[in-house]
C-alpha positions in Angstrom: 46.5 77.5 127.5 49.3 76.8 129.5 50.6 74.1 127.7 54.0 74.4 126.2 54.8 73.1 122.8 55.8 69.8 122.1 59.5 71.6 122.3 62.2 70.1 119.5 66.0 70.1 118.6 67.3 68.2 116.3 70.9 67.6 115.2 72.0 65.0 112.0 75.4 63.2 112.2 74.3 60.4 110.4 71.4 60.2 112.9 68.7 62.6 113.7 68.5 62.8 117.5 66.0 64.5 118.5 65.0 65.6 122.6 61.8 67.0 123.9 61.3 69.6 126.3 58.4 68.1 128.4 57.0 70.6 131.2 53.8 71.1 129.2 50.0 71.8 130.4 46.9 69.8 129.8 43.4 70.2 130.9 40.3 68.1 130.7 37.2 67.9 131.9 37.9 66.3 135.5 36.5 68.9 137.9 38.8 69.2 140.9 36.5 68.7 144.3 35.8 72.1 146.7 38.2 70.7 149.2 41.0 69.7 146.5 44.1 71.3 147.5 47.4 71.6 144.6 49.5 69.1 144.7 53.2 69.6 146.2 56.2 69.2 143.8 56.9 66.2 146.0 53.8 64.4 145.3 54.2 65.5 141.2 57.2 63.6 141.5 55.3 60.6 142.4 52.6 61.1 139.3 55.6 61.3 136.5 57.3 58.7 134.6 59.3 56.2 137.6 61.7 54.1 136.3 60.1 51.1 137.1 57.5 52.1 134.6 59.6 51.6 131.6 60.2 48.6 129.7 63.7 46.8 129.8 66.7 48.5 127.8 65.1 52.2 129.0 68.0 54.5 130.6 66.7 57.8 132.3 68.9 61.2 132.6 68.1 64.0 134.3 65.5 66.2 132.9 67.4 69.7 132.2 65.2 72.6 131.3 65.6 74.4 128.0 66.0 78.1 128.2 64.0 78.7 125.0 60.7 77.1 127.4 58.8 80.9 128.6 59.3 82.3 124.9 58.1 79.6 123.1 55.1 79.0 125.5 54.3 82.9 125.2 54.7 82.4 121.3 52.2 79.6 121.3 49.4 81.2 123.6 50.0 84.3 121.5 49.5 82.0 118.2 46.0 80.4 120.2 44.8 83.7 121.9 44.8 81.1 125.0 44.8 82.7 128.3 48.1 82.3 130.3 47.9 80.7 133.7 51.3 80.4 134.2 51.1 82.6 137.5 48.6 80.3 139.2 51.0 77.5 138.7 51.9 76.6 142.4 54.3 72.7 141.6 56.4 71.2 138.6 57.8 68.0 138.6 59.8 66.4 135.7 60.7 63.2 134.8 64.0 61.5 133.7 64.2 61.5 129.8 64.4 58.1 129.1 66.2 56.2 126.0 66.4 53.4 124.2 68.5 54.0 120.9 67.4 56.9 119.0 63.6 57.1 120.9 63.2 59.3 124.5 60.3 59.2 126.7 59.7 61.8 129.2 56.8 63.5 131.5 55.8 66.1 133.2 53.1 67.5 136.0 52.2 70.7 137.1 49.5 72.0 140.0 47.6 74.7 139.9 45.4 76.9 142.4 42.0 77.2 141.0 39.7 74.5 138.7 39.4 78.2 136.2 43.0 77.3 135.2 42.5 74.1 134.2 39.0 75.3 132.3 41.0 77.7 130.5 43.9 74.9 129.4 40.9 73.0 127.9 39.8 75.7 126.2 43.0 75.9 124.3 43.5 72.0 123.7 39.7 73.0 122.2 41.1 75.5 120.2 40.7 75.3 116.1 44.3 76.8 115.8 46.0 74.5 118.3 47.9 72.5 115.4 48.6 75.1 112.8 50.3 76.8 116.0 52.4 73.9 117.0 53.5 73.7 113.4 54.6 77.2 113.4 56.5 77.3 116.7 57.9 73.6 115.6 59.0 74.7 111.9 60.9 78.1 114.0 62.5 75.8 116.4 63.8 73.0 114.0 65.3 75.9 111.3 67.8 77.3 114.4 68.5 73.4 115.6 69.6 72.2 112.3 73.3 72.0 111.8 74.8 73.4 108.4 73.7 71.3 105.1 70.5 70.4 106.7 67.1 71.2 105.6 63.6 71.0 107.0 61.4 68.7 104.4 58.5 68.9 106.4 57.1 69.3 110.0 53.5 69.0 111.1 51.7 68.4 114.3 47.7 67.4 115.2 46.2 67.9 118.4 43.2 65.8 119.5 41.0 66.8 121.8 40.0 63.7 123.5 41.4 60.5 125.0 42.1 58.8 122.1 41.2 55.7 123.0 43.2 55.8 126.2 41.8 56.8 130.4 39.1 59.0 130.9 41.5 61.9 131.9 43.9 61.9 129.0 42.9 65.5 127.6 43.9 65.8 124.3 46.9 63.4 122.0 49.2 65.0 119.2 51.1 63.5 116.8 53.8 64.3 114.7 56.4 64.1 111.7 58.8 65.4 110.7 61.2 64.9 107.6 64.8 66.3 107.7 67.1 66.3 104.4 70.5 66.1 105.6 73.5 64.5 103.1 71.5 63.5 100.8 69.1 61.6 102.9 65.6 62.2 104.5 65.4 61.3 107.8 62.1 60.5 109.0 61.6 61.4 113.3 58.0 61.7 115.2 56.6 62.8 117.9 53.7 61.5 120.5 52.1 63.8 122.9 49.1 63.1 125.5 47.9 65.6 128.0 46.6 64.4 131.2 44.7 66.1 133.9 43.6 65.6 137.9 42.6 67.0 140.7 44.1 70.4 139.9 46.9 68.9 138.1 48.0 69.1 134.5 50.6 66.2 133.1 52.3 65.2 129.7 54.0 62.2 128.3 56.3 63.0 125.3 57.6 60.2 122.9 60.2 60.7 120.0 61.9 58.6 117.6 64.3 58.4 114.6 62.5 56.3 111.9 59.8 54.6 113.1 57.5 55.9 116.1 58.0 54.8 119.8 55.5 51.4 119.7 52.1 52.3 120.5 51.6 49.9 122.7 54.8 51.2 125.0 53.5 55.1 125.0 49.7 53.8 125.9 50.8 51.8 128.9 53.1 54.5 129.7 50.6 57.2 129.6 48.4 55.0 131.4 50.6 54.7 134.4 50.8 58.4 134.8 47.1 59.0 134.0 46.4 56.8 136.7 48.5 58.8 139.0 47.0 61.7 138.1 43.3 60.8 138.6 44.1 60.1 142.7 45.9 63.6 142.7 
């Protein structure tokens, strides 16, 4: 699959903060028509996360790509035995990460040439070992973010295949926690993941918070907004 993981750092100073590295791919069963054509990077930027779509209080900054991104995607298809269609990507568009206090919300969408690619990123959302990967790659990632003194408690995340509930062309949800013992305390954070798909497109919407997760309610309408935009292509 061409999805990336649901990518994490984490630092405690009295607060866990904790940023996701969005950028990932989704599939689903939404066959692109003959004529479809890949989407520009100009018209991804119109599918991902828009500031209007947040709520009040939500502040975006620019997305900045983590250098760790090829490596950890290559760890995690290696993990799966997905195939890698990262050469038949053609557009990537990210969002703002947006916060509110200790929570960030951010997207992602990606074209592709061929309706194969986005088969084969199904496959891997399919894919028994999907979770016990993520949970690998996550646990290596979290042991060389944490500052000195800091421990990792526990760290899990469960991919559904499926919309969860939510549009016809959400993929595949995770979700996520993850328990950090720093000074004495443990510090609760999780993570929300839904992969989204169109006409030869792939998206994500990530969600992350410190102590309790980003309201359901706020990642669902969220996710619906870009789903939406996904489906018209």
């Amino acid at each position: 699959m061409r999805t990336r993981p649901v990518l994490v750092s984490c630092a405690v100073a009295g607060v866990l903060l904790l940023a996701a590295c969005s950028s990932s791919k989704s599939g689903s069963g939404q066959a692109a028509s003959p004529s479809a054509t890949p989407a520009t990077k100009a018209q991804l930027q119109t599918i991902v996360l828009q500031p209007a779509d947040l709520p009040a209080g939500w502040k975006g900054t620019p997305y900045q790509a983590d250098p760790n991104d090829a490596a950890d995607q290559a760890a995690l298809l290696a993990c799966t035995g997905g195939k890698d269609t990262t050469a038949d990507k053609v557009a990537e568009a990210n969002s703002d990460d947006y916060n509110l206090d200790n929570a960030t919300i951010s997207s992602s969408a990606n074209s592709f040439k061929s309706q194969s690619d986005i088969d084969a990123d199904v496959a891997t959302l399919h894919s028994p070992k999907l979770s016990s990967c993520y949970d690998q790659l996550l646990k290596k990632q979290l042991a060389t973010a944490l500052p000195a003194g800091a421990t990792i408690k526990s760290a899990s995340i469960t991919i559904t295949p499926g919309s969860g509930g939510g549009p016809a062309n959400v993929a595949a949800t995770g979700s996520g926690t993850i328990q950090i013992s720093a000074n004495g305390q443990i510090v609760p954070a999780y993570v929300n993941v839904a992969f989204i798909t169109g006409p030869l497109i792939e998206a994500e919407v990530d969600a992350e918070n410190v102590g309790t997760p980003v309201p359901p309610a706020v990642v669902s309408a969220l996710v619906a907004k870009v789903a939406a935009r996904a489906a018209q292509g």
